[in-house]
C-alpha positions as CSV (number, residue, x, y, z in Angstrom):
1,X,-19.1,-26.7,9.2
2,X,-20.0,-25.3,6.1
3,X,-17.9,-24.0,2.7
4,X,-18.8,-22.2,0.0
5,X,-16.9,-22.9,-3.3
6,X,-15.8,-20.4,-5.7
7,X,-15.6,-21.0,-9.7
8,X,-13.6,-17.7,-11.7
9,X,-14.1,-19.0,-15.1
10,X,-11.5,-17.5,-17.8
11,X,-11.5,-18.0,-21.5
12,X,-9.5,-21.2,-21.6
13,X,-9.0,-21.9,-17.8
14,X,-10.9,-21.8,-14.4
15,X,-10.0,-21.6,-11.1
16,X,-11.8,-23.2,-7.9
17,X,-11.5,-22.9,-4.3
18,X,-13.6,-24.0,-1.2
19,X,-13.3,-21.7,1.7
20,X,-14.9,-22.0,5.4
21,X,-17.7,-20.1,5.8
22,X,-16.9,-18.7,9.1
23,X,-13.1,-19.1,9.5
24,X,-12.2,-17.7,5.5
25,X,-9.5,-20.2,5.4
26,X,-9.0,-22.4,2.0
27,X,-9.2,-25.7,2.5
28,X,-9.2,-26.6,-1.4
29,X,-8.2,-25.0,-4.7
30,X,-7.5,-25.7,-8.3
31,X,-6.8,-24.5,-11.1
32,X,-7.9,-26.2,-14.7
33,X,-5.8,-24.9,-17.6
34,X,-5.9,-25.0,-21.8
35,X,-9.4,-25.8,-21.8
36,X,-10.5,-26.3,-25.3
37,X,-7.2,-26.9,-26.4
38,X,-5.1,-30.1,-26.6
39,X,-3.1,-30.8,-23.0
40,X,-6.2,-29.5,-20.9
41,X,-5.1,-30.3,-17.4
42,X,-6.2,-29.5,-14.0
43,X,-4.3,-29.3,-11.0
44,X,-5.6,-29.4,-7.1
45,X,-4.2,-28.2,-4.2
46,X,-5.7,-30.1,-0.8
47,X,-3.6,-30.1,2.4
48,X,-0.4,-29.2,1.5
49,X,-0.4,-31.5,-1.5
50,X,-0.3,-30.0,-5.8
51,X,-1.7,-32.7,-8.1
52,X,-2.3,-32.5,-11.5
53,X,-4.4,-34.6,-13.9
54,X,-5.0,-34.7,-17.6
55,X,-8.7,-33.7,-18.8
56,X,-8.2,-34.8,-22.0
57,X,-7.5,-32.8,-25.3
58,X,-9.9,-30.5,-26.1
59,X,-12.3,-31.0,-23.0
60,X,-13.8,-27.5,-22.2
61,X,-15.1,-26.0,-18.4
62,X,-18.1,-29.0,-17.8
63,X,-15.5,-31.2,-18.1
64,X,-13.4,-29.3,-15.8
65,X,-16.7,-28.6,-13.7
66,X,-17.6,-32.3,-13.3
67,X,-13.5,-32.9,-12.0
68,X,-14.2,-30.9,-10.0
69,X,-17.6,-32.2,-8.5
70,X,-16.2,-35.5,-8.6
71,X,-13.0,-34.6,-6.8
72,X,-15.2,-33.0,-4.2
73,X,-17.2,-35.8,-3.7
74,X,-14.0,-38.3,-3.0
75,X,-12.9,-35.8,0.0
76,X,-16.4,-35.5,1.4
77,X,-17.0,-31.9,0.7
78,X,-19.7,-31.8,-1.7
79,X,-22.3,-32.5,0.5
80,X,-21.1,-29.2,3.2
81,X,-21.0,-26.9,0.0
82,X,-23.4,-24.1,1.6
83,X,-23.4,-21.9,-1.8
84,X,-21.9,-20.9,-5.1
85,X,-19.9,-17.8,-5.8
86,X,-19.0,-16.6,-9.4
87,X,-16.6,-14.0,-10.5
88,X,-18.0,-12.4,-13.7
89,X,-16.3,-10.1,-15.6
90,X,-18.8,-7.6,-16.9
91,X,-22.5,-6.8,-15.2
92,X,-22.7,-3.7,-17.6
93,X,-24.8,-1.0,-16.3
94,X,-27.6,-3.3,-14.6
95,X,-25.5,-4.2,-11.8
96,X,-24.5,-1.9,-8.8
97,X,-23.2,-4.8,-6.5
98,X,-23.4,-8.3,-6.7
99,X,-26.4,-10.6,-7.1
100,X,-28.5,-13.3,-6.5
101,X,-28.5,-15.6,-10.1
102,X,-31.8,-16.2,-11.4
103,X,-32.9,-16.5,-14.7
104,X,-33.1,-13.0,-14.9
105,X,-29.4,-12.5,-13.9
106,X,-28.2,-15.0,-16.4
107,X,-30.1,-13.2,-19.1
108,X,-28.7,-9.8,-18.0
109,X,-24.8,-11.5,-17.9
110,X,-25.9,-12.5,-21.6
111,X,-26.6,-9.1,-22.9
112,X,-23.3,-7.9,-21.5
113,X,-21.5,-10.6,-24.2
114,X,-20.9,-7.9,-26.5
115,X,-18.9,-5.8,-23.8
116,X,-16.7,-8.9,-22.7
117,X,-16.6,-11.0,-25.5
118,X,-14.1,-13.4,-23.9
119,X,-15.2,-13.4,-20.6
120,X,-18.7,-13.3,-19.9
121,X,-19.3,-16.4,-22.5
122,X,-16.6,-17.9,-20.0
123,X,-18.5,-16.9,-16.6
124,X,-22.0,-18.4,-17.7
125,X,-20.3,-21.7,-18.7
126,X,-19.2,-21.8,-15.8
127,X,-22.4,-21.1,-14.1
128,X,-24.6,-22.9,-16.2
129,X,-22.4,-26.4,-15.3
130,X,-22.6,-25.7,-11.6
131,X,-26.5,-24.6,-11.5
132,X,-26.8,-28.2,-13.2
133,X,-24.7,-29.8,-10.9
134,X,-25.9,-28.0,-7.7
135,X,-29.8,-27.3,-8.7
136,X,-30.4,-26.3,-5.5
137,X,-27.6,-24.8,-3.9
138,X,-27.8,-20.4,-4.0
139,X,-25.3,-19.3,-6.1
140,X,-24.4,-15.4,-6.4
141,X,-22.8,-13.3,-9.2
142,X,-20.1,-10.9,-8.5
143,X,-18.9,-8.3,-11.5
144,X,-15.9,-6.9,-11.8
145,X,-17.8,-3.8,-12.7
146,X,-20.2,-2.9,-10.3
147,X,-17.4,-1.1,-8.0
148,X,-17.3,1.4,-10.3
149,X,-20.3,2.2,-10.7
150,X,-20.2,5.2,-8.5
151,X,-18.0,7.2,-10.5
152,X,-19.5,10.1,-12.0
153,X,-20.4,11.3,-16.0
154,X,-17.4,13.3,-16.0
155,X,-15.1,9.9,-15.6
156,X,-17.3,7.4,-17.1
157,X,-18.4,9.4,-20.4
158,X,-16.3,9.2,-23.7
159,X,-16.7,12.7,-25.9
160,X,-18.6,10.7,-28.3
161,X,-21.9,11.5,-29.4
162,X,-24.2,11.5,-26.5
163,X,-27.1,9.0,-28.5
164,X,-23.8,6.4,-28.5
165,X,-24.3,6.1,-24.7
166,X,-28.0,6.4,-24.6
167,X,-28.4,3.5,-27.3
168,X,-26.0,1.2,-26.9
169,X,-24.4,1.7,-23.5
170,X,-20.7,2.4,-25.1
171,X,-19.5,4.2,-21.5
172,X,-16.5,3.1,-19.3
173,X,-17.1,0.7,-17.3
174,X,-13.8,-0.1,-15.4
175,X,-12.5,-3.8,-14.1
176,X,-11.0,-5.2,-11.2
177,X,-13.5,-4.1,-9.2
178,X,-13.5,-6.8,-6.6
179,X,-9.7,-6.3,-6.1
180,X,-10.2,-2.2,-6.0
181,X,-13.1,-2.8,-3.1
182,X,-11.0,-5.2,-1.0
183,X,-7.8,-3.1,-1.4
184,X,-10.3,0.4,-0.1
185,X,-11.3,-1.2,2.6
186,X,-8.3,-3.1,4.1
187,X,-6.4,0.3,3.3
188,X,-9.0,2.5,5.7
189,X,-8.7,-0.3,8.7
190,X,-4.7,-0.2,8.3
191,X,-4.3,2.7,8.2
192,X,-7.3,3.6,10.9
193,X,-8.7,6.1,8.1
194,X,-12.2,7.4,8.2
195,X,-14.5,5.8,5.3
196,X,-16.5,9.3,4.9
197,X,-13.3,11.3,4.6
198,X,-10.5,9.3,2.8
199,X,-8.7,9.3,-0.5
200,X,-7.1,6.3,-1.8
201,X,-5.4,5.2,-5.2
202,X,-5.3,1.4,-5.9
203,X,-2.8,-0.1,-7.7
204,X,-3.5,-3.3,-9.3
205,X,-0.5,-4.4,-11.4
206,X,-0.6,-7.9,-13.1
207,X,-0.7,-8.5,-16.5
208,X,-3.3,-6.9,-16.4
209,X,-3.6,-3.4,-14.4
210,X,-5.6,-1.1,-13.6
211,X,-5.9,2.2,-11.2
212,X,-8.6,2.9,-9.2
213,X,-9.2,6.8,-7.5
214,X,-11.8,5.9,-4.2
215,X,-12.9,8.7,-2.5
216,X,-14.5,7.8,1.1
217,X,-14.6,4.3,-0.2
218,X,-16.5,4.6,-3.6
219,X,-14.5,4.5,-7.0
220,X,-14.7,7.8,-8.6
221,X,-12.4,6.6,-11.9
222,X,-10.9,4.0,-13.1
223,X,-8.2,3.4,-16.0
224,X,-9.6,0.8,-17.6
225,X,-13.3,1.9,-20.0
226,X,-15.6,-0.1,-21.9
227,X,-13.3,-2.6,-22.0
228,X,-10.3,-3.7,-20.2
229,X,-7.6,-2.8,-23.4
230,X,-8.2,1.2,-21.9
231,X,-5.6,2.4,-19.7
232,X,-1.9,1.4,-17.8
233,X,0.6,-0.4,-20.7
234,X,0.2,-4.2,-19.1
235,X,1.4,-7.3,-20.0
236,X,0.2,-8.0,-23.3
237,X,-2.4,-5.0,-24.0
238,X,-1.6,-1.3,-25.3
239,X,-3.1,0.4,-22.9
240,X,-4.1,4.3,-24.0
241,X,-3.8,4.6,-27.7
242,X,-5.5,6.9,-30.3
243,X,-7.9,5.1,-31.8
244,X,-6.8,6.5,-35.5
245,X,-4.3,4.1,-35.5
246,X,-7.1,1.4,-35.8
247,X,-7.8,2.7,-39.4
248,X,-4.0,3.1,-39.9
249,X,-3.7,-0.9,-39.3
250,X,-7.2,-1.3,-41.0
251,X,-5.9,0.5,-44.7
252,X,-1.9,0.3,-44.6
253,X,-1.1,-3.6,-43.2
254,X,-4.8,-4.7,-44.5
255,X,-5.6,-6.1,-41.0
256,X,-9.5,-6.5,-39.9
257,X,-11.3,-5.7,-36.9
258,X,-10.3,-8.9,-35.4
259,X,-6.8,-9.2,-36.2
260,X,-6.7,-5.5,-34.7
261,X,-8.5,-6.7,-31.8
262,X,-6.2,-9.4,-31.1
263,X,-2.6,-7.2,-31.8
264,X,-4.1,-4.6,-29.6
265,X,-4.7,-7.4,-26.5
266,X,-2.4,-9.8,-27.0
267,X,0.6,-9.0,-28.8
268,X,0.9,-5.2,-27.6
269,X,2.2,-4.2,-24.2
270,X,5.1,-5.2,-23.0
271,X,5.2,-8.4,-24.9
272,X,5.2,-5.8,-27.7
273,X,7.8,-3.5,-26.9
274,X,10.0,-5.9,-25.5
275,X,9.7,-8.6,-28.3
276,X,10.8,-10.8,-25.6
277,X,8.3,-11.7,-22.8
278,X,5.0,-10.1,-20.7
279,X,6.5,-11.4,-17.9
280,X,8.1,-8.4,-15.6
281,X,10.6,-10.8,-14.0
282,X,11.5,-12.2,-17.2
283,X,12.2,-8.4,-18.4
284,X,13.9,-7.0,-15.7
285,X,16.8,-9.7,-15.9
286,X,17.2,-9.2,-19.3
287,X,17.4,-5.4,-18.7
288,X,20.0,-6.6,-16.4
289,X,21.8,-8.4,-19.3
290,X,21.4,-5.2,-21.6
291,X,18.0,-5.9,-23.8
292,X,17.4,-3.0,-24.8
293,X,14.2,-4.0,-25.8
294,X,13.4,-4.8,-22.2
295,X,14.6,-1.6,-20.4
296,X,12.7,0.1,-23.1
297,X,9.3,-1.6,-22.0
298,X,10.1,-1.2,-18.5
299,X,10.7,2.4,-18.4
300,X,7.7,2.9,-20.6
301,X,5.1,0.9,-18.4
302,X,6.2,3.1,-15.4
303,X,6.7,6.3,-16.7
304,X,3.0,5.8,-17.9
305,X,1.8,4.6,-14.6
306,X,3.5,7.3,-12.6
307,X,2.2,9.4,-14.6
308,X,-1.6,8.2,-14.2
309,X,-0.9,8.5,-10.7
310,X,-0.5,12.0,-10.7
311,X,-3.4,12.2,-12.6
312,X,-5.5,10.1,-10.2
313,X,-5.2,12.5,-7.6
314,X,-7.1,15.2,-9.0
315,X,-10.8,13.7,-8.9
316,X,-9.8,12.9,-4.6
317,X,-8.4,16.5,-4.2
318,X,-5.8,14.7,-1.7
319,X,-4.2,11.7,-1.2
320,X,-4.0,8.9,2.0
321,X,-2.5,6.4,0.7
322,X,-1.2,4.5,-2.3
323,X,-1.3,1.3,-2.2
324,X,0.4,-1.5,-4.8
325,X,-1.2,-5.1,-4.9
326,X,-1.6,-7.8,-7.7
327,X,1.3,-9.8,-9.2
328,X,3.3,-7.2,-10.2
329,X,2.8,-4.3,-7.5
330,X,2.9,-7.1,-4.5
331,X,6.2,-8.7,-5.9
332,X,8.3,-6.3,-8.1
333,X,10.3,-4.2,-5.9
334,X,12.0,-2.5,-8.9
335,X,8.8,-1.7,-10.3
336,X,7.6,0.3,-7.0
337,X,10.7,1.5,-6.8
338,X,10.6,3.5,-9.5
339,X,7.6,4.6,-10.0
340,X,7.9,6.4,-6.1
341,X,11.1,7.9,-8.0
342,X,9.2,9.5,-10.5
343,X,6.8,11.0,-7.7
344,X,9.5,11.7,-5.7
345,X,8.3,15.7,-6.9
346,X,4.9,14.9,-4.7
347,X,7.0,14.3,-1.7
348,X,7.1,10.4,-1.5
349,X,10.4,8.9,-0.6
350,X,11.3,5.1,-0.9
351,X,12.7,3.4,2.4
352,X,14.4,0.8,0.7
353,X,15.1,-1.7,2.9
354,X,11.2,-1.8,3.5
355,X,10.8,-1.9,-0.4
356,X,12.9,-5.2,-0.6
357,X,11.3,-6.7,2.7
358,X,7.8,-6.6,1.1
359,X,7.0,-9.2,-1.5
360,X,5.8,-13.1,-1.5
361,X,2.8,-12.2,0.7
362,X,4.5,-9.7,2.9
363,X,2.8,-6.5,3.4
364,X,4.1,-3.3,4.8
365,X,4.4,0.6,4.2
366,X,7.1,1.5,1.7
367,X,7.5,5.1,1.5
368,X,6.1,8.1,2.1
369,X,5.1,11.9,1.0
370,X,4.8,14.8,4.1
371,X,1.7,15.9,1.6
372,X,0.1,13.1,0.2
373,X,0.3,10.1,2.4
374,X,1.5,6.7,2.4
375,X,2.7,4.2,-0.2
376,X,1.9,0.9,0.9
377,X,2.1,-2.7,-0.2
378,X,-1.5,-4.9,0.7
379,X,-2.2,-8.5,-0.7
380,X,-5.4,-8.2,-2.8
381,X,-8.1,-11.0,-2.3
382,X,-11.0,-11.6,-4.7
383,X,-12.2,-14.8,-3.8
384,X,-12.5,-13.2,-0.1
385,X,-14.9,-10.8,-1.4
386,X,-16.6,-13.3,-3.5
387,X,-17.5,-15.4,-0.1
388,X,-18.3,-12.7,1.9
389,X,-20.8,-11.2,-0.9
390,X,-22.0,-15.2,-1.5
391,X,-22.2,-14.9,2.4
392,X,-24.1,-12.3,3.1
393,X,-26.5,-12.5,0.1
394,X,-27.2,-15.7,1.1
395,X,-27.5,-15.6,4.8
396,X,-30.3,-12.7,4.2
397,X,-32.3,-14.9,2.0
């Protein structure tokens, strides 16, 4: 028997999991949080049982790594650990699908710093500790980007001067590409579709979202661009803005490029509307409770996401099948609700009681247009797709 283990590095935290090569079952997981920070803790999950440990103030992703490692080690699984599978956030314009690291890769995942300044730094710490750790072991890169690398000039070109792209690669790129892929292809087998004649919008609501448009299984646009700020309002980022209002911020409130940065990503969305919470759950009971605030950033996010929707449908020409996942669009049954209320023009009509059966993992059809398809609920799975690329890349070594 034979596992491959799984590292998604973010900024402050990384999560692990060791799954079965053959059956795709989890045996382990973890998740290490506040790295960097004082409180850094880690916590494993190992049949049936949550345990969390201290890591020490401060202690950063090697420290976390070698917990790992370690923790492996005392359950005598590090020596059936077959490969290594990285999520990384941004492969740029080099990477179509995922790859093989090398030095070459690493080098290429280093250039992309400037497009995910928080991330990628994050992805090669976390590769880095596990190359030293596991010298020999393959270990394979997947990028949130590559999935959308089939989408065309028209979606992936800003109306900027032309020598912008050509020198310094400012194009969109798109996000949640692992979750977009998975969500394609589970969508075609449920619904028996045919791959070289389907159209599909993914939903992936969290706190961070992002739609996808696949046509016959490729993404042809994406709501997120160079970076993932473009696009739906999400938890704590603006989503679409114009960009004037940078040099609004820049010359009225005396803010710099950073501190712009940083209100745009983290204290925008519905954090920022609210003034209350990012949290959807958290909003809709205070909604409940008349917060004004909270109603307000409710409506906003979906009237804005209904209205991408729409939008969504004019580079597939039809529509199959819409499908919610993540946090948010596999759990808030308000949320879908609604939004299929503002397309109820299109056709689509909630069945409620389907609505409120599907959430906490369960998965199911919740409404439907005569004219443009299905709305459906499916559970994403990155780390699937991470093993099965780690798997096949591997096994064709």
């Amino acid at each position: 028997m034979s596992y491959i283990l799984i590292f998604n590095c973010g900024s402050s935290s990384l999560k692990f999991s060791l799954m079965d090569e053959v059956s795709e079952q989890v045996e382990m997981s973890g998740l290490a949080e506040r790295l960097g920070e004082a409180g850094a803790v880690i916590t494993t999950s190992w049949n049936g049982n949550k345990t969390p440990a201290d890591l020490g103030d401060g202690s950063g992703h090697k420290a976390a790594v070698d917990f790992i490692l370690s923790f492996l080690k005392d359950q005598g699984y590090l020596d059936k650990i077959k490969a290594i599978g990285h999520r990384v956030v941004h492969g740029g314009i080099k990477f179509k699908d995922s790859a093989l690291i090398n030095d070459e890769v690493v080098a290429q995942i280093r250039k992309c710093i400037p497009y995910a300044p928080i991330h990628n730094p994050a992805n090669l710490i976390g590769i880095e500790a596990a190359i030293a750790a596991f010298p020999t072991l393959p270990q394979v890169a997947v990028f949130d980007t590559a999935y959308h690398q089939t989408m065309p000039e028209t979606a992936y070109l800003y109306a900027i001067p032309m020598d912008l792209y050509r020198d310094h690669n400012i194009r969109r790129y798109g996000f949640h590409g692992t979750s977009h892929r998975y969500i394609a292809d589970k969508t075609i087998e449920k619904l028996g579709l045919d791959r070289n004649n389907s159209a599909i919008i993914s939903a992936h609501l969290g706190n961070g979202s992002s739609l996808a448009s696949i046509k016959n299984g490729k993404s042809v646009d994406t709501t997120m661009g160079f970076t993932p700020l473009e696009g739906l309002v999400m938890g704590t980022r603006a989503g679409d803005v114009d960009a004037g209002i940078v040099k609004f911020l820049s010359s009225k409130l005396n803010l710099n490029v950073d501190e712009i940065d940083t209100l745009l990503n983290s204290k925008s969305g519905l954090l920022g509307i609210s003034e209350l919470s990012n949290d959807c759950r958290t909003l809709w009971a205070a909604a409940e409770e008349g917060h004004k605030g909270a109603k307000l950033a409710l409506e906003i996010m979906i009237y804005r996401l209904a209205k991408k929707i729409v939008s969504f449908i004019v580079p597939l020409g039809r529509l199959d099948a819409l499908v919610f996942t993540g946090g948010i669009g596999e759990n808030d049954v308000m949320t879908r609700k609604k939004v299929l209320e503002h397309l109820a023009f299109l056709g689509f009509k909630v069945d409620e009681a389907a609505n409120s059966a599907t959430s906490r993992g369960k998965e199911g059809i919740i409404g439907e247009s005569p004219t443009f398809g299905k709305a459906m609920v499916l559970c994403t799975d990155e780390e699937l797709m991470i093993v099965r690329d780690t798997v096949k890349i591997v096994n064709a070594l």
